[in-house]
C-alpha positions in Angstrom: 101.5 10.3 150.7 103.6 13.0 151.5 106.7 13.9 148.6 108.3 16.4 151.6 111.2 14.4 153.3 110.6 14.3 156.9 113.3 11.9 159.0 110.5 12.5 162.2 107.7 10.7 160.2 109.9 8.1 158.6 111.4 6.8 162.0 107.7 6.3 162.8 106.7 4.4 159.6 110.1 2.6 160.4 109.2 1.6 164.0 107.0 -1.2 163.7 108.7 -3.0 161.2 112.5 -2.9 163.1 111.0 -5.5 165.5 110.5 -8.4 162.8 113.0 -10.1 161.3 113.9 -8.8 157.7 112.2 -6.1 158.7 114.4 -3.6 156.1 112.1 -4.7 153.0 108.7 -3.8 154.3 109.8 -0.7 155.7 111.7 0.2 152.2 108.3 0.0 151.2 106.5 2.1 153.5 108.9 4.6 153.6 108.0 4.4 149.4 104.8 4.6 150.1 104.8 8.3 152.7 107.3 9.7 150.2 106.9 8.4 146.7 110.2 7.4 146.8 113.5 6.0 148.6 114.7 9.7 149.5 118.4 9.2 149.8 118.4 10.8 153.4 116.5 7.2 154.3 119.2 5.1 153.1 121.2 6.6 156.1 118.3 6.5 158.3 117.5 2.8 157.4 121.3 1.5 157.9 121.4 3.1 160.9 117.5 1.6 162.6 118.8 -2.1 161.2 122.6 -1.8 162.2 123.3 -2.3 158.4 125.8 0.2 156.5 124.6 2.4 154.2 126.1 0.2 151.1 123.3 -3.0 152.4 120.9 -0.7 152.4 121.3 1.4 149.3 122.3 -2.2 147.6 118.9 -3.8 148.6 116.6 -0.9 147.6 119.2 -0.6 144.0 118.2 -4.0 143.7 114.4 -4.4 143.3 113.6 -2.4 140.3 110.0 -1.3 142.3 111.6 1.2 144.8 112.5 4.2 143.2 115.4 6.5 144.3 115.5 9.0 141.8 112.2 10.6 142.5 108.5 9.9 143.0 106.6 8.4 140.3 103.8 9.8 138.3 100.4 9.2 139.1 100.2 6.8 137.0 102.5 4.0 136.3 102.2 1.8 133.2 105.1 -1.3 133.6 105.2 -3.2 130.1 107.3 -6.9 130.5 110.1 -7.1 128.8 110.8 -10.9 129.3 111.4 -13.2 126.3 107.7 -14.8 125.9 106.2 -11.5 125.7 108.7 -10.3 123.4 108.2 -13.5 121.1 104.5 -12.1 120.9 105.4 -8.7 119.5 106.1 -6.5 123.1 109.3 -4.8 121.6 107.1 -3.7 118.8 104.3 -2.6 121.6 107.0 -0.7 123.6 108.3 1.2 120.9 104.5 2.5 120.1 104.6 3.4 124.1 107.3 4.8 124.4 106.3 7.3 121.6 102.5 7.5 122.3 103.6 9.1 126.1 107.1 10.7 124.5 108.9 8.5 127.3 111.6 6.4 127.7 112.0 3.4 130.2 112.1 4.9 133.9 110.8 8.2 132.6 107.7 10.2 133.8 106.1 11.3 130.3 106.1 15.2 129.4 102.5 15.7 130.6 103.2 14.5 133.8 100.5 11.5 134.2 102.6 8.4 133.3 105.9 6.7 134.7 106.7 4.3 132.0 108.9 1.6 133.8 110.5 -2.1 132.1 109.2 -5.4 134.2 111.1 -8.0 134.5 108.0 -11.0 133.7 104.6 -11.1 135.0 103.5 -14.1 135.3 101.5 -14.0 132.4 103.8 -15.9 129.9 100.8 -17.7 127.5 99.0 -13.9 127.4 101.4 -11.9 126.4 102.4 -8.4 125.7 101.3 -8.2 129.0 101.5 -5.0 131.0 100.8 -3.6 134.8 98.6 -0.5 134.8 98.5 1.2 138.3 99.1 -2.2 139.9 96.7 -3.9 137.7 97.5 -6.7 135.4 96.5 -6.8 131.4 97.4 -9.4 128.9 96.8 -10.0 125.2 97.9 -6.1 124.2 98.4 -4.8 121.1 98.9 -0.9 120.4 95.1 0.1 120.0 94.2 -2.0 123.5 96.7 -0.5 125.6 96.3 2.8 124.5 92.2 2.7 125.1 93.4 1.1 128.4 95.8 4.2 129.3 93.3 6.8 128.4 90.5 5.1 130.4 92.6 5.1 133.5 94.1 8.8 133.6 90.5 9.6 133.6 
């Protein structure tokens, strides 16, 4: 992964995926995946490799809340659900605790630079919840003292 824009390497990440059909999302998400990010120079790039306008592309990558376009995340991303079942199981309470334990808001990188705190949307695991995504992997049945062990075990 590369954080340094280059519109070179992205046409070649791009390449392979203009000759499927609905080829814009996986190539959102390799271009994601070189960079860190959606740089905003690829929105451009990207409307004009699917003959789409800058609005459809900018509107699809706005959309899904995993593609980020205001900057790479950190290393480490913790995603804590937000959706009702884990709420009814204390996860506002849980996020609160978060948010202060890594002195970060929703869709913030914490001061020490490790962890990109980010609100999910449900997943999946409705009868386990607080449930939580750390670095792509999913945990269930959290309270404070479990997903803080959790979050120092995996920045090591």
């Amino acid at each position: 992964m590369s954080n340094i824009w280059s519109e070179e390497r992205a046409k070649e990440i791009v390449a392979p995926h203009m000759l499927i059909r609905s080829g814009l999302l996986p190539a959102l998400q390799a271009i994601q995946l070189e960079f860190g990010q959606v740089p905003r120079p690829a929105i451009a790039m990207l409307a004009h490799a699917f003959n789409l306008s800058r609005a459809e592309v900018f509107g699809v990558a706005s959309f899904y809340h995993d593609f980020r376009l205001d900057g790479p995340a950190a290393p480490h991303v913790l995603k804590l659900c937000r959706a009702e079942a884990c709420q009814a199981v204390g996860a506002d309470a849980l996020a609160e605790s978060t948010k202060a334990r890594l002195g970060a808001s929703w869709g913030e990188t914490a001061a020490g630079g490790a962890w990109t705190l980010e609100p999910v949307f449900c997943l999946g695991l409705c009868a386990s919840g607080p449930c939580a995504m750390i670095d792509g992997e999913p945990v269930a049945r959290l309270d404070a003292e479990k997903l803080f062990a959790l979050l120092d075990e995996a920045a090591r």
